[in-house]
C-alpha positions as CSV (number, residue, x, y, z in Angstrom):
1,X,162.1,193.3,139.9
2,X,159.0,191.8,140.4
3,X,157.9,188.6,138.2
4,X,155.2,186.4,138.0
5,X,154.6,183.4,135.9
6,X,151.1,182.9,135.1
7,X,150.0,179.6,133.8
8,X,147.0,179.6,131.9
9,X,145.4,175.9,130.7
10,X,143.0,177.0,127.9
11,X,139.8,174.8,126.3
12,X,141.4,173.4,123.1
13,X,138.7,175.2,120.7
14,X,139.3,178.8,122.7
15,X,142.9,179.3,121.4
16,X,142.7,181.0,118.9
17,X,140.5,183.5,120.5
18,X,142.6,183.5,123.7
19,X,146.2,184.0,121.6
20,X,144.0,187.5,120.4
21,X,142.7,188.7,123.5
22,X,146.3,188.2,125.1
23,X,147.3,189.6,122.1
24,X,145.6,193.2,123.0
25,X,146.9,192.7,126.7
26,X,150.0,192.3,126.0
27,X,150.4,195.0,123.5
28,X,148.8,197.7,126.2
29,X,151.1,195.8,128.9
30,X,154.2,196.3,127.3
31,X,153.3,200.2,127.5
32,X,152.9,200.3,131.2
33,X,155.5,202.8,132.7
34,X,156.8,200.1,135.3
35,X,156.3,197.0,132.8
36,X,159.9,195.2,131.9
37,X,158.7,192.4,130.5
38,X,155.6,190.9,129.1
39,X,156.0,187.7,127.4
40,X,153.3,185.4,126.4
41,X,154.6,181.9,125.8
42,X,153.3,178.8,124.4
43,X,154.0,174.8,125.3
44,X,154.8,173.5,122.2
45,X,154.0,170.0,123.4
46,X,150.7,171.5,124.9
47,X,149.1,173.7,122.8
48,X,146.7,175.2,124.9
49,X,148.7,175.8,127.7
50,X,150.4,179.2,128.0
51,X,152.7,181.2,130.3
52,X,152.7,185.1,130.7
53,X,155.9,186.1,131.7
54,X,155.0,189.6,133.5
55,X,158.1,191.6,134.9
56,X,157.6,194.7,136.6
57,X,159.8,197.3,138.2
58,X,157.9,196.7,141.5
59,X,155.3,194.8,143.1
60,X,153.2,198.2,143.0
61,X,153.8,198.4,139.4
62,X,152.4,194.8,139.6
63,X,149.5,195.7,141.4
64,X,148.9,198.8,139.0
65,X,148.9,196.3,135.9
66,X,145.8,194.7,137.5
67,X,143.8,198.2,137.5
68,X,144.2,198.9,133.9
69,X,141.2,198.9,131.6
70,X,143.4,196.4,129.4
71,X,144.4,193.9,132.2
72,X,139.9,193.8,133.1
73,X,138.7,193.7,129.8
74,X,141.4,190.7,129.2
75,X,140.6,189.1,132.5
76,X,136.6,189.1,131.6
77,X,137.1,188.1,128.1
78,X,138.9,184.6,129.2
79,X,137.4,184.0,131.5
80,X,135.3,181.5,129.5
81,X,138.1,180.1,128.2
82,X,140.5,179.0,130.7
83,X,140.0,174.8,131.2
84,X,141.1,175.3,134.9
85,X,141.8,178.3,136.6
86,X,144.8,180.5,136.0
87,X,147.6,179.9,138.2
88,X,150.1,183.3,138.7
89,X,153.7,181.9,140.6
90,X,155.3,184.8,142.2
91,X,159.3,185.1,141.2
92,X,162.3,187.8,142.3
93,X,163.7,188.7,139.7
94,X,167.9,189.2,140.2
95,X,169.1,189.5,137.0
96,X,168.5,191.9,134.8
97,X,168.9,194.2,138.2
98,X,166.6,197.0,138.5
């Protein structure tokens, strides 16, 4: 499995609008054939930064998630947003196995 941790810092009066546009990605995410996992977390001691907990079946399955109409028009949207740029931490996933 394929996982990647994506740590987003976002500018303290774009959060609402960033929890809705990740909203939309995540809900076309989740639909993805390869998709496992799409979580979208929130720091409770930092409310403005976020993790997206993306697991897919493969790193292709990955790569396909960035070539979805979804994944740009999410990408473009917060792009304004972010307070530093997004930071995506590659993982293996063991367990669940595949």
């Amino acid at each position: 499995m394929h996982v990647t941790l994506v740590h987003v810092h976002v500018k303290p009066e774009c959060v609402d609008a960033f929890i809705a546009a990740t909203h939309a990605n995540h809900a076309a995410s989740v639909l993805e054939p390869g998709n496992r996992r799409f979580d979208v977390l929130r720091d409770p001691e930092q409310p403005n930064h976020f993790i997206l907990y993306e697991a897919y079946a493969s790193a292709g399955d990955a790569t396909a998630h960035k070539q979805t109409p979804h994944y740009a028009t999410w990408r473009d949207t917060v792009a304004e947003m972010m307070a530093e740029p997004r930071r995506g931490v590659p993982m293996l996933g063991l367990y669940p196995e595949a």
